[in-house]
Residue, then its C-alpha position, 0 to 999 in steps of 0.5 A: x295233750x293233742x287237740x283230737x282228746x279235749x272234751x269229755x265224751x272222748x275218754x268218759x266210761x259209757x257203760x255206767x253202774x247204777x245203783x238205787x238210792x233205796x238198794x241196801x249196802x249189801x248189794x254195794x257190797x256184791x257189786x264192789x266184790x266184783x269190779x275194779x271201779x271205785x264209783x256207783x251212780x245212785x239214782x232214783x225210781x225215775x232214773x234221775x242221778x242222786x249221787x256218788x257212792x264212792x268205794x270209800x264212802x261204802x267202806x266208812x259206813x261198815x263196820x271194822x269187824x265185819x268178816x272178822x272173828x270178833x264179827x257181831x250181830x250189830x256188825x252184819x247189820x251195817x250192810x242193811x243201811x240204805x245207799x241214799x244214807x251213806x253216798x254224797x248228795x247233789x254231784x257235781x256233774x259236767x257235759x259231754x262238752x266240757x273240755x278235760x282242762x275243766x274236769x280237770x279243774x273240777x276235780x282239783x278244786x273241790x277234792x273229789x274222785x269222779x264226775x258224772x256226765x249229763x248230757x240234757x239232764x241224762x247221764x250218759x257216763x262217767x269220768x275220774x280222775x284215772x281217767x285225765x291221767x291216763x289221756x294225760x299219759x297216753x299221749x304225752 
């Protein structure tokens, strides 16, 4: 990979989605319907990051009959949980400085799909694994 693409703030997402820890999984759902990303920032009232809703995660807590025939009450229901019930606590986040060798390291070691980008404690963007296969790619 050229020198010109190493560190982070070169190829993270700046426009970022975040969502409210206390936000119901139905607004989840409304955001995931609409986008072609997998991962919402959860933040508190204060702006401060929280954690990683993953498309995946979000999937795990509805129910499997949820838009289905066989779909109940009990079903519908699942999209009242809170995002702060279901997504991951504490991320591990990078700098913008951080080079994408050790993102790339970050992610590997502890199997995970993004990682949000904190420049002074302020997030800034976000960066995924698609994201290091795609500087990989494109200039290869």
């Amino acid at each position: 990979m050229p020198a010109a693409i190493t560190l982070v703030s070169h190829i993270m997402t700046k426009r970022i989605v975040t969502i409210s820890i206390d936000d119901r999984l139905s607004v989840a759902k409304h955001i995931f319907d609409n986008v072609t990303f997998h991962h919402l920032l959860a933040i508190d009232e204060d702006d401060n990051l929280q954690g990683i809703l993953s498309h995946r995660d979000f999937l795990k807590a509805l129910s499997p009959n949820l838009g289905t025939a066989a779909e109940l009450i009990r079903d519908t229901e699942t999209l009242n949980k809170r995002v702060h019930q279901v997504m991951s606590h504490n991320p591990i986040t990078v700098a913008p400085h951080t080079t994408l060798k050790q993102a790339c390291e970050i992610i590997l070691e502890h199997g995970i799909g993004s990682l949000p980008v904190l420049d002074s404690g302020t997030l800034v963007g976000i960066i995924t694994w698609k994201d290091l296969l795609r500087a990989y790619s494109d200039n290869d």
